[in-house]
C-alpha positions in Angstrom: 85.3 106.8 119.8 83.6 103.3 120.7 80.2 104.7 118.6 81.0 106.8 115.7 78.6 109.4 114.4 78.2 110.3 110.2 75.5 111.6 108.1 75.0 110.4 104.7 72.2 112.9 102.9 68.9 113.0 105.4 70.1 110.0 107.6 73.0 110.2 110.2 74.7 106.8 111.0 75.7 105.6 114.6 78.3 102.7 114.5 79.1 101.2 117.3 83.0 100.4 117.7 84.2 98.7 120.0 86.1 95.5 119.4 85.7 92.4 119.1 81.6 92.2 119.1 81.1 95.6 120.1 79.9 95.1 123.5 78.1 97.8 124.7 80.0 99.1 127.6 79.5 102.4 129.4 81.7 104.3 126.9 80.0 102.7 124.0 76.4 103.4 125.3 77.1 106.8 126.4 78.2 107.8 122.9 75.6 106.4 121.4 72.8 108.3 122.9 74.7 111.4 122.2 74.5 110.7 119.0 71.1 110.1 119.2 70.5 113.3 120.6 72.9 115.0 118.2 70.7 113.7 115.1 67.6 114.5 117.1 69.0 118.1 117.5 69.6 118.3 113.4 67.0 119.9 111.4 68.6 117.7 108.1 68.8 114.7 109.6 65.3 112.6 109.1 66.6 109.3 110.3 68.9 107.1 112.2 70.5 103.8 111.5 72.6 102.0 114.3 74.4 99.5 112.8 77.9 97.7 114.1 81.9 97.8 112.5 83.8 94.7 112.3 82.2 91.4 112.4 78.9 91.9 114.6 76.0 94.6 115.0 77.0 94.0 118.8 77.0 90.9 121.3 75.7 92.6 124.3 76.8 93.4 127.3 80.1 94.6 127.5 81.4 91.2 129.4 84.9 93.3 130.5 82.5 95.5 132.7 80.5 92.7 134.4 80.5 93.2 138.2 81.9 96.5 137.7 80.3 99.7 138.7 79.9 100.6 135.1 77.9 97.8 134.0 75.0 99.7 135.8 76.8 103.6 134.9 74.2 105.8 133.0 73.3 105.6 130.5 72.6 102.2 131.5 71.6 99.9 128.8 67.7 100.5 129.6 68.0 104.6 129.1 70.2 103.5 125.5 66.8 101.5 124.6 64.5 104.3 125.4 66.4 107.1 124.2 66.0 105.3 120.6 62.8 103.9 121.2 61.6 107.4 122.2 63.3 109.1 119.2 60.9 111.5 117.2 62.8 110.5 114.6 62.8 106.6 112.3 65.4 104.7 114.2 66.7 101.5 111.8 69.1 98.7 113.0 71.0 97.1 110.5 72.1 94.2 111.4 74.9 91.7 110.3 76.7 89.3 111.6 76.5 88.5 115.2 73.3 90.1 117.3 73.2 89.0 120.0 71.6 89.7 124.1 71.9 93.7 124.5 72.5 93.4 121.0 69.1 92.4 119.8 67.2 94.5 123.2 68.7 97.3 121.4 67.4 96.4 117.9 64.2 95.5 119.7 63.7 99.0 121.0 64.3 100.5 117.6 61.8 101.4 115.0 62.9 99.3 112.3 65.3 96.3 111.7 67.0 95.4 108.2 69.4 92.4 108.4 72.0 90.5 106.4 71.2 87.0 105.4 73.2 84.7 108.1 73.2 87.3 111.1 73.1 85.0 114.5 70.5 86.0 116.2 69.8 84.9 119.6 69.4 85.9 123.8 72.1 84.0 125.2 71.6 85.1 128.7 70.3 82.1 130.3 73.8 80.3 129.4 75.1 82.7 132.3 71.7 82.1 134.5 70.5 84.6 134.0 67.2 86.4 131.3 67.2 88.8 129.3 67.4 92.1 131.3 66.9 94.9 129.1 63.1 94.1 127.7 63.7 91.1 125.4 61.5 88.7 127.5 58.7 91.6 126.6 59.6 92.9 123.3 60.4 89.6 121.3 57.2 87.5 122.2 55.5 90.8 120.6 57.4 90.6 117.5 58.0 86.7 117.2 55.0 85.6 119.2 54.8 83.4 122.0 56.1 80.0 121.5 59.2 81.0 119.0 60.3 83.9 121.3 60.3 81.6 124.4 62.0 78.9 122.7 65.0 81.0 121.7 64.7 82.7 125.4 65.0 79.4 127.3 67.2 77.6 124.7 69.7 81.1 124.5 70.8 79.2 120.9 71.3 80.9 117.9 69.2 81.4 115.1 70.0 82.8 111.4 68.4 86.1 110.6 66.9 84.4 107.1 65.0 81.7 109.6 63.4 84.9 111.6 61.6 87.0 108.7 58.9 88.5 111.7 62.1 89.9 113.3 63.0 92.3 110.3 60.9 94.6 108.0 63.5 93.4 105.3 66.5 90.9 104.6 67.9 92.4 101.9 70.1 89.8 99.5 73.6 88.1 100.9 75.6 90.2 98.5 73.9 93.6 99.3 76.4 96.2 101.2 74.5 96.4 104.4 74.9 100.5 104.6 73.9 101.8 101.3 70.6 99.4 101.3 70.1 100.8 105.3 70.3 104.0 104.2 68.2 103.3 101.3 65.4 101.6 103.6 65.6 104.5 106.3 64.9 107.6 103.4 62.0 105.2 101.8 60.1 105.5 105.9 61.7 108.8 106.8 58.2 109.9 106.1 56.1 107.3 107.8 54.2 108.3 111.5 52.9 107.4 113.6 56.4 105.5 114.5 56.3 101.9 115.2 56.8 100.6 118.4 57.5 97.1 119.4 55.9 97.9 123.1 52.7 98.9 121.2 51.6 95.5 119.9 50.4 92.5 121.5 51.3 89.2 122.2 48.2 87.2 120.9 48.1 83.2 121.5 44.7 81.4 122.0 44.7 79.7 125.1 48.5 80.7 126.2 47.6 79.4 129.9 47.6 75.8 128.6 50.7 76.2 126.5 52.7 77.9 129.4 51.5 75.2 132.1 52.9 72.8 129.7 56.3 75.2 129.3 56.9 75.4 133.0 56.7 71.0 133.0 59.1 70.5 130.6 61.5 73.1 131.3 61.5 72.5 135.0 61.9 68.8 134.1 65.1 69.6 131.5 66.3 72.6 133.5 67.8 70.5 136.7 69.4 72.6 139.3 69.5 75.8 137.2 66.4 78.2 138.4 66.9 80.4 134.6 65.2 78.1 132.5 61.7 78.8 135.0 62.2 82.0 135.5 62.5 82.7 131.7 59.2 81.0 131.3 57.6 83.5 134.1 58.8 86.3 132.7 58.0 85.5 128.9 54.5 85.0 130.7 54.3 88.4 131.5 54.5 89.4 128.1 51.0 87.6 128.0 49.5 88.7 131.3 50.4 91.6 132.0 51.2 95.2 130.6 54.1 96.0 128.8 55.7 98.5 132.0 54.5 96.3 134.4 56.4 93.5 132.3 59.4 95.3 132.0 59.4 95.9 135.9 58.9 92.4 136.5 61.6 91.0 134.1 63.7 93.4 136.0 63.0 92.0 139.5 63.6 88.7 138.0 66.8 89.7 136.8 68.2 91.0 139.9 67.2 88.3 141.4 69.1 85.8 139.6 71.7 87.5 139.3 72.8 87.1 143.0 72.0 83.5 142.7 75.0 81.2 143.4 74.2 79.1 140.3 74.6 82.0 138.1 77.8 83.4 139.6 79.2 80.3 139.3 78.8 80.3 135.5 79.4 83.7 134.9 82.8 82.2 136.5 82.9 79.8 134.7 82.6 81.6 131.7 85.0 84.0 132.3 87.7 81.2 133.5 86.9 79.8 129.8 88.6 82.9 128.4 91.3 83.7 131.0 92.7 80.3 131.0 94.5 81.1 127.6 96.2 83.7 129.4 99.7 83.2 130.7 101.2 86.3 132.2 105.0 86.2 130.4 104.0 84.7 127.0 101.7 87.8 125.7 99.0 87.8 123.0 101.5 88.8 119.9 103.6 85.8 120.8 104.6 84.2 117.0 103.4 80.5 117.0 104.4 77.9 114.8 102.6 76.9 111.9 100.1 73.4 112.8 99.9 71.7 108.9 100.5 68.3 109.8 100.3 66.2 112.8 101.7 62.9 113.9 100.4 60.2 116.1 102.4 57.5 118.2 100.0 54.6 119.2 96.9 53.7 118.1 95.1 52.9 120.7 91.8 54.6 122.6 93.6 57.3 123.5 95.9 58.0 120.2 92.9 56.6 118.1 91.0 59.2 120.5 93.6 62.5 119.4 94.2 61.6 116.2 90.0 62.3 115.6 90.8 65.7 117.1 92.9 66.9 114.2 91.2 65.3 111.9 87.8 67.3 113.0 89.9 70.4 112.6 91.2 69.4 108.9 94.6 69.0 109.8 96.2 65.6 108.3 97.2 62.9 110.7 99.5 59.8 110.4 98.9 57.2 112.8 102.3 54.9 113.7 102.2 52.0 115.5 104.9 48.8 116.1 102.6 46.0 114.1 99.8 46.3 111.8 97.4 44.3 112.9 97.3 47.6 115.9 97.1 50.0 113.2 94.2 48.3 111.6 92.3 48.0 114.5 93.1 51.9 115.6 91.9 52.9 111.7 89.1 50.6 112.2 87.8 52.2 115.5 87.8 55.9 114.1 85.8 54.5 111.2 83.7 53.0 113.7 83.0 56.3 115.6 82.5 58.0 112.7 80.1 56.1 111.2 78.4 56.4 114.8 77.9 59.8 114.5 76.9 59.5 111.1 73.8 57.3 112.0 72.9 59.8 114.8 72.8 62.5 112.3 75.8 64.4 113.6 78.2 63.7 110.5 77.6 63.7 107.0 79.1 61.4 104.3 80.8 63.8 103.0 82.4 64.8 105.9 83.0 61.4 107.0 84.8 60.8 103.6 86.7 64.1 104.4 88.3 62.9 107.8 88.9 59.8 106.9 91.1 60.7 103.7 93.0 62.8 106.0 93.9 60.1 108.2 97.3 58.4 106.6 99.3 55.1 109.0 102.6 53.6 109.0 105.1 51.6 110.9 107.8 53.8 110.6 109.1 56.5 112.1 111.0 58.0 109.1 107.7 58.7 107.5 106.4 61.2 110.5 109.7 62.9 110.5 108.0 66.4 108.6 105.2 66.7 110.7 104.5 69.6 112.6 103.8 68.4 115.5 103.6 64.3 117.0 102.0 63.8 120.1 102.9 60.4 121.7 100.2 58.2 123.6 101.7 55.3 124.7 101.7 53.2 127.7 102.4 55.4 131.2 105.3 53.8 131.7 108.9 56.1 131.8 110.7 53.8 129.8 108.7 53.3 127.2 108.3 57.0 126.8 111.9 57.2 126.7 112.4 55.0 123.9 110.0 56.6 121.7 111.7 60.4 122.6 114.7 59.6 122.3 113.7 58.1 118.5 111.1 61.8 117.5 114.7 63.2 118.5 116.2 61.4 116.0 113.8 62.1 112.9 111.4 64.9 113.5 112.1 68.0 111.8 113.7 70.9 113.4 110.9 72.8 114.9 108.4 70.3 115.2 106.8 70.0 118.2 107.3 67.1 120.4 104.4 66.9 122.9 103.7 64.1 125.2 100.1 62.7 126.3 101.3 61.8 129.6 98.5 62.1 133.0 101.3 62.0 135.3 104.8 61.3 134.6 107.3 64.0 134.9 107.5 66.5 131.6 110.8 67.4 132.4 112.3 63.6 132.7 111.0 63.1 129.3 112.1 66.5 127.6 115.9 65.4 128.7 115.6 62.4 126.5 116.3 64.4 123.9 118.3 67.2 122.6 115.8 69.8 122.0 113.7 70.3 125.3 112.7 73.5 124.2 110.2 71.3 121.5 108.8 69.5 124.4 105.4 70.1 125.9 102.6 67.6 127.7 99.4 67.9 126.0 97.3 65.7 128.3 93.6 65.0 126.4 91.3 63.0 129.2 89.1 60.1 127.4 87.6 60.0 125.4 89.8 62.1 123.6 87.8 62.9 120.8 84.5 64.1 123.4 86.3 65.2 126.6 86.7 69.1 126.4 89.6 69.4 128.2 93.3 69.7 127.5 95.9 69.9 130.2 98.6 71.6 128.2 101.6 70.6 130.4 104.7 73.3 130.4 108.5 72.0 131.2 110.9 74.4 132.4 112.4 74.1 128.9 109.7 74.7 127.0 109.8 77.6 124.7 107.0 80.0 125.0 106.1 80.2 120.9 105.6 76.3 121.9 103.6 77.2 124.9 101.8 79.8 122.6 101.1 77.0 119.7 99.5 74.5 122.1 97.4 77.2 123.4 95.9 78.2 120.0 96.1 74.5 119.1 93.4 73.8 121.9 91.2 76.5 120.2 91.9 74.5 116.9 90.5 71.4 118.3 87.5 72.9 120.6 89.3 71.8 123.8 89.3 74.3 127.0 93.2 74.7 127.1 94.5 74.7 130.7 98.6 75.4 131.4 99.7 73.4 134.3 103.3 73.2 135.6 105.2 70.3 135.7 104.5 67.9 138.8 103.6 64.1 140.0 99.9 63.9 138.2 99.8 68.1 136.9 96.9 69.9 138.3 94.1 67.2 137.7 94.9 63.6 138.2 97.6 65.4 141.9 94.1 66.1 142.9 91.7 63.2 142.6 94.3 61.5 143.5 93.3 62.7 146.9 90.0 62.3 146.2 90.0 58.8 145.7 92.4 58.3 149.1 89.5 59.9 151.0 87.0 57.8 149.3 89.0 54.6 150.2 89.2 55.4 153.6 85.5 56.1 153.8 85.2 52.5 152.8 87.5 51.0 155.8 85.3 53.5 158.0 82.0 52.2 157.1 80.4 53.3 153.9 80.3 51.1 150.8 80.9 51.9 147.0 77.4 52.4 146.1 76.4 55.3 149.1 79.6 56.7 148.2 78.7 57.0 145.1 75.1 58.1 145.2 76.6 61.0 147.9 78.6 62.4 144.7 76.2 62.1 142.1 73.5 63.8 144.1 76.1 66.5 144.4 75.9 67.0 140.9 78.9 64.8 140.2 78.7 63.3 136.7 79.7 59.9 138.7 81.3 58.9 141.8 85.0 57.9 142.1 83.9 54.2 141.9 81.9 53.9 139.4 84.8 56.6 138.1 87.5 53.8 138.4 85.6 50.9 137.1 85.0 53.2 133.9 88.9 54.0 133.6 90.1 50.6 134.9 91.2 50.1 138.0 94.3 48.7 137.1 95.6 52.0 135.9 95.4 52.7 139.8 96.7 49.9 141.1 99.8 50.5 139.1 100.0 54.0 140.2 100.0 52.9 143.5 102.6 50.3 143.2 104.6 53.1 142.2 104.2 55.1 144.9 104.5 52.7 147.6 107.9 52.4 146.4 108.7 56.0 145.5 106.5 57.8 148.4 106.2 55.3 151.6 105.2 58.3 153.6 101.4 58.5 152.3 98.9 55.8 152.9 96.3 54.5 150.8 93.5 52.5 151.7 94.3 48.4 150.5 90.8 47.5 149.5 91.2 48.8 145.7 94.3 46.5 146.0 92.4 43.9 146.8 89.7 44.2 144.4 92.4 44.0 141.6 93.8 40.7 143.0 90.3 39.4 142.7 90.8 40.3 138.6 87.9 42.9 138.8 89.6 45.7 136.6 86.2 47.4 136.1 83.8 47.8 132.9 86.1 46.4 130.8 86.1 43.1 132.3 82.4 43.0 133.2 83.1 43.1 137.1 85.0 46.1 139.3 83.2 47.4 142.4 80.1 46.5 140.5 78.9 43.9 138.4 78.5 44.8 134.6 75.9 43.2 132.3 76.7 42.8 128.3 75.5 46.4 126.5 74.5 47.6 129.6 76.5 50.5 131.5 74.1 50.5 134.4 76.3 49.4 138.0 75.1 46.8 139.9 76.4 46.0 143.4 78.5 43.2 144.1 78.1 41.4 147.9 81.0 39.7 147.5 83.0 42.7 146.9 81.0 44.2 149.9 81.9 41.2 152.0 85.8 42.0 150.7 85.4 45.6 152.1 83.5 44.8 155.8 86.3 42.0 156.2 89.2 44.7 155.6 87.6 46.8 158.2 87.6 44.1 160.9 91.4 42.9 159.9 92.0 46.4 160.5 90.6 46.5 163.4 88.3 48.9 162.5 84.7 48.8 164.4 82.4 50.5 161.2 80.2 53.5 161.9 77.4 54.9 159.9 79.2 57.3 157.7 76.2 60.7 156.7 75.7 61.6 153.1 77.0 65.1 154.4 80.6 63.9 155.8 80.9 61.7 152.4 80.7 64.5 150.0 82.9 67.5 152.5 85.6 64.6 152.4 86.0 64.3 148.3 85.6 68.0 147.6 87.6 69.1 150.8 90.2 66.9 149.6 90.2 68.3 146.2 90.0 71.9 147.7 93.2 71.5 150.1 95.3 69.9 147.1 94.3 73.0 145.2 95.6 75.4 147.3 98.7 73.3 147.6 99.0 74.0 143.6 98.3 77.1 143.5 100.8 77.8 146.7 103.7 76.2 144.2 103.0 77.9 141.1 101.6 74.8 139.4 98.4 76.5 138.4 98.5 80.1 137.5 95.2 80.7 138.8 92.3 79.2 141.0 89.9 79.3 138.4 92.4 77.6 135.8 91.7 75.0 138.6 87.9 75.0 138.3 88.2 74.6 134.6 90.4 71.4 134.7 87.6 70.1 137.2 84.3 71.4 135.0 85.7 70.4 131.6 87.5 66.5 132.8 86.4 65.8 135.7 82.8 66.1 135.9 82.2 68.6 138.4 78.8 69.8 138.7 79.0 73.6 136.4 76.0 75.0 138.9 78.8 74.8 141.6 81.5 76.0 139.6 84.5 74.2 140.3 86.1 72.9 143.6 87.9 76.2 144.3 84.7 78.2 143.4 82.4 76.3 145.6 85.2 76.8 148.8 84.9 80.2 148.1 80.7 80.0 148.7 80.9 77.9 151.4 83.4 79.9 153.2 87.0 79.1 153.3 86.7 78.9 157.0 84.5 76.8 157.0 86.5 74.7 154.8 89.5 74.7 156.8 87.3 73.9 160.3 86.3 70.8 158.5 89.5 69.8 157.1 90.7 70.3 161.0 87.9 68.0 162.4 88.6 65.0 159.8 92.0 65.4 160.3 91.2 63.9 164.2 89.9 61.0 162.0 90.7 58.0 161.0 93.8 58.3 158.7 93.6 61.8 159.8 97.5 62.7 158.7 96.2 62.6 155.2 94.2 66.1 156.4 97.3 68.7 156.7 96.0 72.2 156.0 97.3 74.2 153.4 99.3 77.1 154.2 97.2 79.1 151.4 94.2 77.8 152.4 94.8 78.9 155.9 96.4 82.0 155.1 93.1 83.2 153.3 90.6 82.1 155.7 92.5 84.0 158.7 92.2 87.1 156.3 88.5 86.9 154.8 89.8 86.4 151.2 88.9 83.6 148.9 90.6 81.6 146.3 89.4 83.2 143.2 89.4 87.2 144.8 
């Protein structure tokens, strides 16, 4: 049973069961309430406790049931809260743990709440865009009052149970067994009528219309794009304004209404993606991994200085090697640097600073990494030097260590065959800065053993990175697509636009940045010697010359104070360049190019159309498992607005026909044979599917 049902003397015990946070799904609701009725029904019985097993009281909604039939089954969540709420008998919830959304509605509707010191309690919901649907924009401004209630319900953080002492009628000590001193509470009111009801009381705050007038400014000013935030205010309101039914109806119209809004579908996709991106159909949940103790560094540089943080944050030891010393000092130097950083802001104590850093251990030679568990090489993107520092981990790491390479585009394969235990080998590509970005493309070979596959993958949880398994080809899942991206926003440039509209276009899209202020930031040298490559290596596909040219006039981007905009000392803000304007209106006109006014509209269908098509091109080959594996590349490294949900998301609300009819006009454009369709894409419009069905 997901809700187990025991007395104990006068007071029967309802525990919900059902694993991991005891979500309340329609199984687990439905026995509860019989169990409600069951204690009702006993003469003996002369109170209730609900209380959860395992490690929460409950989290909420049942997520495996969302957009299911069932989510909404009776007894829906709203008849659970009323059937205790309506009890003639003392309903108590003891709480531990985790209480969370449903979790504290439900508590809320009960007579009484106990609590464990250290419980997190909070009303997540507007993390998924949505409010509180089951009476806790009503019921907690009644217990908390007005301002704390609304801050958690527009914040959806968590707060310990100790910091809420309104919330409970008692915290009993840390060390208490949570049952017995229930069960002890519930006989002491067994007694006591009338019963307490939390819809009974009022909200009273002098002159609430000033404070919420105030509330709906700031929120709508922090809030952005996402309508939750607002509408949580509105319906906290009504705890104020209006009855408590007439509340409860409205929260409920609110609800609904959100509920179908795009924003919140696409994070409730997102948030889902999140968890199913772990999951890799023939390497199942028991697989054995290998055991993380130590880790090992090659280069350090930003981006080795970058990882090397990342296991250090997680507690896990770290040697940094490099070829001289005077680059290990400054590598050691920068992590000190950074942590010292977040230590002024707050973020970091001493003591944890002290921690890290005695962690961290350096050396020139490879013979001293050679027991580590795992090395991770970030060294320059060039084959040959990746070749010389695999074919030397061959040489001294440790059987079973794993071998993992930071590589963003070079082939996994290529570099597992430099040595003689491919099955070790695995790309593990962390986007800069390492130690912020949330992402980690974990990269799998054809060789690579699935325990391996399996480690990485509960490695990513280790380090708080959003662990996504691409296959092996040119540029993996993320840098294959903005690779056509940035080819669409080149040609844009040789049509008619310039840097900065380009630019503005994105952003207003809800792109953290645009792809040229996005090169400047990463260099855009690194591009111009991915090109070179592929001029050589792949002839066929054009790229627009004006990034070439920018390079040969020594503007590499932030780093050298000048890309496609000018960059002042300590100041990150962009500033156009005319020269580099004049550069791009004179490579029109050598192309013989007559420049048109280029819409807002067409700018932004060209980047994310490009991203779309290459999608469906990875998906089509097997290189991603799953579409939203794809949004969660784009969402957690690339900057994609979350409110749109990913490129392969947002096709999906647009309409993949629509989608491909614009692919099919551009590709009438200039450059127009870089718009070929993809069969997937194609193959899904002409049936009515989408990407992520």
């Amino acid at each position: 049973m997901t809700a187990e049902y025991q007395v104990h003397g006068a007071v029967a015990v309802i525990t919900l069961n059902n694993p991991p946070v005891n979500g309340m799904g329609l199984e687990t609701r439905t026995a509860a309430v019989l169990g409600l009725q069951r204690a009702a029904a006993d003469d003996a019985v002369k109170a209730i406790i609900i209380t959860g097993a395992g490690k929460a009281f409950s989290g909420g909604a049942d997520i495996k049931e969302f957009n299911t039939p069932k989510a909404l089954a009776e007894p829906s969540l709203h008849t659970f809260i009323a059937t205790a709420e309506g009890s003639s008998k003392p309903v108590v919830a003891a709480i531990h743990t985790v209480c969370m959304g449903g979790g504290l509605e439900l508590s809320l509707g009960c007579h009484y709440r106990v609590a464990l010191p250290g419980a997190q309690i909070a009303l997540p919901e507007v993390k998924l865009g949505l409010l509180p649907g089951a009476g806790g924009t009503q019921r907690l401004p009644r217990v908390l009052g007005l301002e704390p209630a609304l801050n958690m319900i527009v914040s959806g953080n968590p707060v310990p149970s100790e910091k809420l002492p309104a919330l409970f009628d008692e915290i009993f000590a840390a060390d208490a067994d949570l049952l017995q001193s229930a069960i002890a509470f519930a006989e002491k009111i067994a007694a006591v009528r009338p019963l307490p009801k939390v819809r009974d009381r009022k909200v009273d705050y002098p002159n609430h219309e000033a404070f919420l007038q105030f509330s709906r400014n700031t929120v709508k000013a922090m809030a952005g794009p996402f309508p939750a935030p607002l509408e949580c205010v509105e319906t906290v309101a009504a705890s104020v304004t209006m009855k408590f039914d007439d509340g409860m109806k409205f929260e409920r119209e609110r609800f609904l209404h959100l509920i179908q809004t795009t924003e919140s579908k696409a994070l409730r996709h997102a948030f889902f993606a999140e968890r199913v991106a772990s999951k890799v159909p023939d390497v199942p949940a028991d697989t054995p991994v290998r055991a993380i103790k130590s880790a090992a560094i090659i280069g350090a540089g930003t981006m080795g200085g970058g990882i090397a943080m990342n296991f250090l944050n997680a507690g896990i030891p770290v040697t940094l090697l490099e070829q001289k010393q005077e680059a290990l000092d400054k590598g050691i130097a920068t992590i000190r640097k950074n942590y010292e950083n977040t230590l002024k802001k707050g973020k970091l104590t001493q003591e944890k600073l002290d921690q890290r850093m005695g962690l961290l251990s350096s050396t020139l030679s490879y013979e001293e990494i050679g027991q580590a568990d795992i090395v991770v090489e970030a060294v320059f993107e060039e084959l040959g030097v990746k070749e010389a520092v695999f074919r030397k981990l061959d040489d001294v790491m440790k059987p079973g260590a794993i071998l993992a390479t930071n590589t963003s585009t070079l082939d996994v394969d290529k570099i597992a065959a430099f040595t003689r235990r491919p099955q070790d080998v695995i790309g593990t590509h962390f986007f800069s800065p390492a130690n912020v970005m949330k992402l980690l493309e974990i990269v799998r070979g054809k060789e690579t053993a699935k325990d391996v596959l399996a480690t990485a993958l509960a490695l990513s949880k280790k380090l708080k990175k959003t662990g996504v398994v691409s296959g092996v080809c040119d540029g993996f899942i993320g840098n294959r697509m903005i690779e056509q991206y940035s080819r669409q926003a080149g040609f844009l440039l040789e049509e008619g636009a310039l840097p900065e509209q380009v630019d503005k276009a994105a952003e207003k899209f809800g792109f953290a940045m645009g792809p040229f202020r996005m090169g400047d930031l990463a260099g855009n040298d690194i591009g111009w010697a991915i090109r070179k490559r592929r001029y050589v290596e792949k002839p066929e596909i054009s790229y627009s010359k004006t990034a070439d040219l920018l390079c040969e006039m020594g503007r590499y981007g932030q780093k050298t104070g000048a890309g496609w905009y000018d960059y002042k000392a300590g100041d990150r803000k962009a500033y156009a360049n005319d020269e580099v304007n004049a550069m791009i209106v004179q490579h029109s006109a050598d192309l013989g190019i007559t420049r048109r006014k280029i819409s807002d509209e067409e700018i932004v269908e060209r980047l994310v159309y490009a991203l779309v098509n290459e999608g469906a091109l990875i998906l089509e080959e097997g290189i991603a498992l799953r579409a939203s594996d794809i949004d969660m590349v784009y969402l957690t490294g690339y900057g994609f607005p979350l409110y749109r949900g990913g490129p392969m998301f947002y096709a999906d609300t647009v309409g993949l026909p629509n989608v491909l009819a614009a692919i099919n006009k551009y590709a009438q454009g200039h450059q127009g044979k870089a718009w070929k369709p993809a069969p997937l894409l194609q193959q899904l419009a002409a049936e009515g599917k989408t990407f992520n069905s």
